[in-house]
OpenMM code with the backbone's topology and positions (N, CA, C; nanometers):
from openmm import Vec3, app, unit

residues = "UNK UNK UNK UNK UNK UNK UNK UNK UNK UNK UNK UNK UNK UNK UNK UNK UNK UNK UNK UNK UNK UNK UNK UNK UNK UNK UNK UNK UNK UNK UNK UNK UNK UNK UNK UNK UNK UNK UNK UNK UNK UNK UNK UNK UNK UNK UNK UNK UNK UNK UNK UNK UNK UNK UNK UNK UNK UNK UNK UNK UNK UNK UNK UNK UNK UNK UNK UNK UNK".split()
positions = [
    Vec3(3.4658, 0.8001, -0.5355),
    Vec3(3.4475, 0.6786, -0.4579),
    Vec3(3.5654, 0.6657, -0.3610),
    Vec3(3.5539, 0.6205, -0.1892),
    Vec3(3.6121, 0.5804, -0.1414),
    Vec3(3.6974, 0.5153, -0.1616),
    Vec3(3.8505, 0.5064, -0.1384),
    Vec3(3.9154, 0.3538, -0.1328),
    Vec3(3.8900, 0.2443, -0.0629),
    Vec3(3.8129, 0.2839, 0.0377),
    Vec3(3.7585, 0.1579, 0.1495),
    Vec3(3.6684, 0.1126, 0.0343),
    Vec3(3.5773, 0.2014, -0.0110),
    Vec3(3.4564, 0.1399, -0.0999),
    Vec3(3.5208, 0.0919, -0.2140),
    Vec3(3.6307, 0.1442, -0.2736),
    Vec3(3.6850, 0.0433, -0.4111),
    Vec3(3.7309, -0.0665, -0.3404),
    Vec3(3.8322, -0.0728, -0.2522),
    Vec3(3.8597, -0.1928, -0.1902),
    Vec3(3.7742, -0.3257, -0.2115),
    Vec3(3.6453, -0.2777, -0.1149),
    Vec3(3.5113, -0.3374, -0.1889),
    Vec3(3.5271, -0.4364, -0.3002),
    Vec3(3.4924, -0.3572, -0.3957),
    Vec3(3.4777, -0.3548, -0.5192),
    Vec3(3.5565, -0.4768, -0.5892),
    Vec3(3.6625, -0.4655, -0.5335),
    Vec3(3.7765, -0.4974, -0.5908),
    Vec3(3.7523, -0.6862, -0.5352),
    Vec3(3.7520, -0.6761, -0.3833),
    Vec3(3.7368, -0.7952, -0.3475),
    Vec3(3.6313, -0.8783, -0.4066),
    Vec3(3.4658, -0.8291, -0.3982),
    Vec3(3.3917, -0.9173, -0.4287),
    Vec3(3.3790, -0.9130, -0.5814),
    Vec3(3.4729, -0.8159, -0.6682),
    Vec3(3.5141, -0.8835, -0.8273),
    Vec3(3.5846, -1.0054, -0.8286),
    Vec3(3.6568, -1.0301, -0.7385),
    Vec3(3.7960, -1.1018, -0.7135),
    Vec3(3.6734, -1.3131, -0.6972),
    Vec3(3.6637, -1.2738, -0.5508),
    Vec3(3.5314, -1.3495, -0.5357),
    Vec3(3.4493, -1.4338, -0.6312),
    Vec3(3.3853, -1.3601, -0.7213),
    Vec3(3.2862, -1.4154, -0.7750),
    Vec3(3.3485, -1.4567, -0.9119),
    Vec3(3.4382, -1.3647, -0.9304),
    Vec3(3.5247, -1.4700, -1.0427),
    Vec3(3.5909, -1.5907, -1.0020),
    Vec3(3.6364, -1.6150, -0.8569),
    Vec3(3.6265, -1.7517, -0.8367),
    Vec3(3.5746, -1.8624, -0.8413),
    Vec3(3.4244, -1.8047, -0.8178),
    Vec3(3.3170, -1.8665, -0.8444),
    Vec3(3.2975, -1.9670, -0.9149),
    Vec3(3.2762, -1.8386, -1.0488),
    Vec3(3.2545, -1.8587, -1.1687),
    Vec3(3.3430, -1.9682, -1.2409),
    Vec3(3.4703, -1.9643, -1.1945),
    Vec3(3.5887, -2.0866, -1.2306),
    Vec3(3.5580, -2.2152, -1.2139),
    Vec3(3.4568, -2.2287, -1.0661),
    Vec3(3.4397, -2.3394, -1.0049),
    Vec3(3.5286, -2.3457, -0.9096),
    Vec3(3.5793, -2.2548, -0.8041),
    Vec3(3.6693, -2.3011, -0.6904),
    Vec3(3.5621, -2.3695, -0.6161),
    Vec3(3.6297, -2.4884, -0.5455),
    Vec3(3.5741, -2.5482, -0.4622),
    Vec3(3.5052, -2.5363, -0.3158),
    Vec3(3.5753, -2.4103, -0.2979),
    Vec3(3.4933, -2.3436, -0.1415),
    Vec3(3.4150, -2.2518, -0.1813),
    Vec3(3.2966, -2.2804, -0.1963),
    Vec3(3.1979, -2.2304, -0.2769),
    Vec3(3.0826, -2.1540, -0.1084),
    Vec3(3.0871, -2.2888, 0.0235),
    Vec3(3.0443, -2.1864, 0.1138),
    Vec3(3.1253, -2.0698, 0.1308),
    Vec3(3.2679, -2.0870, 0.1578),
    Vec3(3.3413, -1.9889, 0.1897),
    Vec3(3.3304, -1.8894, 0.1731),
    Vec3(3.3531, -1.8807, -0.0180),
    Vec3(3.3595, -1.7785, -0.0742),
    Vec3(3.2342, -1.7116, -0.0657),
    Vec3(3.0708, -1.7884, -0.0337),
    Vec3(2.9766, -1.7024, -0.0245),
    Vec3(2.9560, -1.6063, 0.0690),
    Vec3(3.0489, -1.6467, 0.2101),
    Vec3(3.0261, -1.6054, 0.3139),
    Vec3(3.1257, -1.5233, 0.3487),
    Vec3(3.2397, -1.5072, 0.2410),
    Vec3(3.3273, -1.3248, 0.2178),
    Vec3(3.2650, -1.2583, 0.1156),
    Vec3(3.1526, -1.3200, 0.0386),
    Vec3(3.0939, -1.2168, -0.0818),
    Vec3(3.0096, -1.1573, 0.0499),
    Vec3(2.9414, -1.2133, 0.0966),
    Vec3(2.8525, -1.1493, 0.1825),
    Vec3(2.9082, -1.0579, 0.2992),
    Vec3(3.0192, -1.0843, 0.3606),
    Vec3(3.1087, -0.9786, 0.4312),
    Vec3(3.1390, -0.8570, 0.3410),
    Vec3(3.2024, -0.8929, 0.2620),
    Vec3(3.2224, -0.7734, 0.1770),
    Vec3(3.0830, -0.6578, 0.0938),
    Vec3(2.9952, -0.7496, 0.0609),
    Vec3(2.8843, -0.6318, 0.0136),
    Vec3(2.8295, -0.6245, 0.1634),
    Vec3(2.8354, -0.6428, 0.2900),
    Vec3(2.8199, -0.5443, 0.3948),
    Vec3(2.8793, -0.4378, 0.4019),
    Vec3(3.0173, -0.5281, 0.4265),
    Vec3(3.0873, -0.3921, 0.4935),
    Vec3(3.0312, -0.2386, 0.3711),
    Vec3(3.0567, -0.3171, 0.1904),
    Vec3(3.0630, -0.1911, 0.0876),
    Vec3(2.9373, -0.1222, 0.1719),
    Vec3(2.7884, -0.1509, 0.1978),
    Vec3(2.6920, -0.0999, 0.2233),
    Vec3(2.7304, 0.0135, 0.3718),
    Vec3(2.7653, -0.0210, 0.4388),
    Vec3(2.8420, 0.0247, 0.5284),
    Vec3(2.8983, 0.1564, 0.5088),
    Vec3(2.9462, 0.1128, 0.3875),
    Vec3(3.0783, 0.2820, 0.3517),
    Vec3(3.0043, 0.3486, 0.2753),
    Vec3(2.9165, 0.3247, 0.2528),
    Vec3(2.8225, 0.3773, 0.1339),
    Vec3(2.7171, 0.4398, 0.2550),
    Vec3(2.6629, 0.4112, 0.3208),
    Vec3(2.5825, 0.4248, 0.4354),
    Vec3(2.6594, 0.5900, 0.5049),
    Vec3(2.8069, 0.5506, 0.5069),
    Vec3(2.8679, 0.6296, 0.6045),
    Vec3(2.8511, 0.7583, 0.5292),
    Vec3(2.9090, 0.7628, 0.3929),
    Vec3(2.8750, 0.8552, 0.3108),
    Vec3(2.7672, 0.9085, 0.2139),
    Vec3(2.6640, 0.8334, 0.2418),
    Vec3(2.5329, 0.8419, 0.1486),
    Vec3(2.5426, 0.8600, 0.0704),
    Vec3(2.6265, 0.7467, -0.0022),
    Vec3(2.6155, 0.6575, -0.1561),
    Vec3(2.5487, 0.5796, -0.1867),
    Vec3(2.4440, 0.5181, -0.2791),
    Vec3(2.4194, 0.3766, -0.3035),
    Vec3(2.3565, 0.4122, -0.3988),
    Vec3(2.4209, 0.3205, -0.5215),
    Vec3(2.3838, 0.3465, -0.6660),
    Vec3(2.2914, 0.2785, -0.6494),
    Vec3(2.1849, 0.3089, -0.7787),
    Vec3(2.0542, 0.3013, -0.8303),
    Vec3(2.0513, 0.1039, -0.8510),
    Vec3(2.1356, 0.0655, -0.8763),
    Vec3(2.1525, -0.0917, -0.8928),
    Vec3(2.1206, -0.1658, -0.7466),
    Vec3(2.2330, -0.1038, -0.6455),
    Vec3(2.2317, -0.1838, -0.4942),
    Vec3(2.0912, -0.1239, -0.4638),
    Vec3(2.0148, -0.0098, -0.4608),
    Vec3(1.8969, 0.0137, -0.4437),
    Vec3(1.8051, -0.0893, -0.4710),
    Vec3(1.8046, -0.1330, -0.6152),
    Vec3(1.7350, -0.2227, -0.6327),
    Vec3(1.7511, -0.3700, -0.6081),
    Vec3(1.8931, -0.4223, -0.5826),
    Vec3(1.9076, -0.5665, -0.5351),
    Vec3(1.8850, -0.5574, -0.4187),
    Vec3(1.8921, -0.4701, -0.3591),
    Vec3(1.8439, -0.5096, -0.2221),
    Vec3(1.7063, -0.4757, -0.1708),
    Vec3(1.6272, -0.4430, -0.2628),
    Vec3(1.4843, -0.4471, -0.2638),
    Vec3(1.4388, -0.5387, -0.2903),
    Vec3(1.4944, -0.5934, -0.4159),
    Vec3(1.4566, -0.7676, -0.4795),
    Vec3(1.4859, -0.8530, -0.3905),
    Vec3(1.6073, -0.8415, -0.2934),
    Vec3(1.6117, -0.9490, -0.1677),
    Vec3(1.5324, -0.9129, -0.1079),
    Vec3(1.4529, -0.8420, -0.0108),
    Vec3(1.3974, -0.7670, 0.0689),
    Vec3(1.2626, -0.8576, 0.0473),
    Vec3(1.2365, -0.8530, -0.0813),
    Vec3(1.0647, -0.9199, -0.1017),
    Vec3(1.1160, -1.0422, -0.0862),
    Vec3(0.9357, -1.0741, -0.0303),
    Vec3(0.9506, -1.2301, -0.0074),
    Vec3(0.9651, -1.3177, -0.1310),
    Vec3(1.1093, -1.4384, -0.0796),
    Vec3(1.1090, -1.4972, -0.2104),
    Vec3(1.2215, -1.4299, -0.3025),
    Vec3(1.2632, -1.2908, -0.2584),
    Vec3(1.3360, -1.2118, -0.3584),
    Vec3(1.5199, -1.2862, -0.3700),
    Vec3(1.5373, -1.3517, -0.2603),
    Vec3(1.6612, -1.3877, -0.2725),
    Vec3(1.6902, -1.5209, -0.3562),
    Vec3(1.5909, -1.5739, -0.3909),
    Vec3(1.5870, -1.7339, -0.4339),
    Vec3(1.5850, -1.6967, -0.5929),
    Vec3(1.6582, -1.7655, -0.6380),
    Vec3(1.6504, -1.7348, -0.8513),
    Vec3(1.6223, -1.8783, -0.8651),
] * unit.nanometer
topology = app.Topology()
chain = topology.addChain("A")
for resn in residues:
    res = topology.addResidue(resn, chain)
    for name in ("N", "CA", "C"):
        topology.addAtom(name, app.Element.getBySymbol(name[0]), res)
């Protein structure tokens, strides 16, 4: 794995455990989770990576309705 792509990794772990705490910038933080699993798609793209998991979440978004839980 890339370091750009752990980088990744690293951030939107960072992120969503904020979340999960209850930090209060809850748009914010959605809108660097979402920078960051770009850009990861991105580096993954560059090198034709993408595990069997992002395959499938981003199929489940993809369908209509797929992004809403």
């Amino acid at each position: 794995m890339s370091a750009e792509a752990e980088r990744c990794r690293r951030e939107i772990a960072e992120i969503e455990a904020l979340l999960l705490v209850g930090h209060p910038d809850v748009e914010g933080l959605c809108m660097a989770l979402s920078d960051w699993w770009t850009e990861l798609r991105l580096i993954e793209q560059e090198v034709g990576l993408e595990s069997g998991a992002e395959k499938q979440n981003r199929r489940r978004i993809a369908e209509p309705g797929g992004g809403e839980d």
